[in-house]
C-alpha positions in Angstrom: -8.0 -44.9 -41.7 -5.0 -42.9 -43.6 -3.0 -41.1 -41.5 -2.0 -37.7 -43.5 1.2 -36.0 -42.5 2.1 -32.6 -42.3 4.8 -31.3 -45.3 7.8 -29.8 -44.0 8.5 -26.6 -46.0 12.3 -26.9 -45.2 12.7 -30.0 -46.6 10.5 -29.4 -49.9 13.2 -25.9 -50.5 15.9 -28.4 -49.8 14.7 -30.5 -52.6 13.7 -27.8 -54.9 17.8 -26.7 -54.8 19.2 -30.1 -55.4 16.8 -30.4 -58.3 18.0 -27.0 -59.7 21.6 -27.6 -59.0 20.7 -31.1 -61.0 19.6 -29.5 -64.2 22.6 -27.3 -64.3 25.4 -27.9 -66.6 28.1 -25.6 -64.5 27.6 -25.0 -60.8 26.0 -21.9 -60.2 26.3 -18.8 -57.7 24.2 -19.0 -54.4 22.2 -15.8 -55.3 21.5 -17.4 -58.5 20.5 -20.7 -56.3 18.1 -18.6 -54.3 16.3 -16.7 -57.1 15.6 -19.7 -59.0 14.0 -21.4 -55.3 12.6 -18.2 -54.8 14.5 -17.8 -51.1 16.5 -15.0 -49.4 20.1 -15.8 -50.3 21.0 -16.2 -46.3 18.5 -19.3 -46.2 19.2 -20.3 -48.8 23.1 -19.9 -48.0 22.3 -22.1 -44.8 20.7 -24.6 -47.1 23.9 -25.4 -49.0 26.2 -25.3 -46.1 23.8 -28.3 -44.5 24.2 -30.0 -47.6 27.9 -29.6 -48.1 28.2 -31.4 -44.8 26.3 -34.1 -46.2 28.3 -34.2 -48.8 24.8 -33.6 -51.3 26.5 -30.1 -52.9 30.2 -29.4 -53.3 31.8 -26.1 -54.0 33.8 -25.1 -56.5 35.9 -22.1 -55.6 32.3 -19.4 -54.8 30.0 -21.6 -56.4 27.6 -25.2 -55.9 27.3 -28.1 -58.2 25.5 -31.5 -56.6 28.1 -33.4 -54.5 29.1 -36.9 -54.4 26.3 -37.9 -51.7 23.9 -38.2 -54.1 25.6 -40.4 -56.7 26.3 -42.6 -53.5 22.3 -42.6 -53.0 21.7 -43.3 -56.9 23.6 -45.7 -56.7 22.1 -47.9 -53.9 18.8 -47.3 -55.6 20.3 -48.3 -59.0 21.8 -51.3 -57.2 18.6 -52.3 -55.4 16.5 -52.3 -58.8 19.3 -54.4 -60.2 18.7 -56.8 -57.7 14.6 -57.2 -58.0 15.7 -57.3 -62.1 17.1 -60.7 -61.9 15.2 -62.1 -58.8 12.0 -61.2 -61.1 13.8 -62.6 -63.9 14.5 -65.5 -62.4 10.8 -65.8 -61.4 9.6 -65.6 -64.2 12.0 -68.3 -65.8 10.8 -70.5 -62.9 7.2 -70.1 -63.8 7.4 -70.5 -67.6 9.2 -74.1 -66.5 6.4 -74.6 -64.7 4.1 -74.9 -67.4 
């Protein structure tokens, strides 16, 4: 039997301002931030502190743009996918010797 799990709303708002912050070009005002994630500025305010710490957002001067942390995760990912590329590749090589 599946075992279905609650959603945290906390962390789905979290999400919903890195993926604004990633489809803007400039970084952008935390009002702005909150209106777009449809938050009171002060949570939303809290939000990007939490994430600054993570290193996920960076400021520049009174304003967010995503942060380093993130490339750093991409970049596991992209290195991890790299990896099952040319093990699958190589399996496959393997297998048309085979035959």
């Amino acid at each position: 039997m599946a075992t279905t799990y609650k959603r945290i709303e906390s962390v789905r708002k979290t999400g919903e301002i890195l993926k604004f912050l990633a489809g803007q070009k400039e970084p952008t005002t935390g009002p702005r931030i909150a209106e777009a994630v449809n938050l009171p500025t002060g949570t939303t305010m809290c939000h990007l502190a939490t994430l600054e710490d993570l290193g996920f957002v960076s400021t520049v001067g009174d304003r967010y743009r995503l942060g380093m942390g993130l490339a750093l995760c991409w970049a596991r990912v992209r290195s991890t996918l790299e990896t099952d590329r040319t093990r699958i590749e190589r399996d496959m090589k393997s297998l048309d010797m085979e035959e």
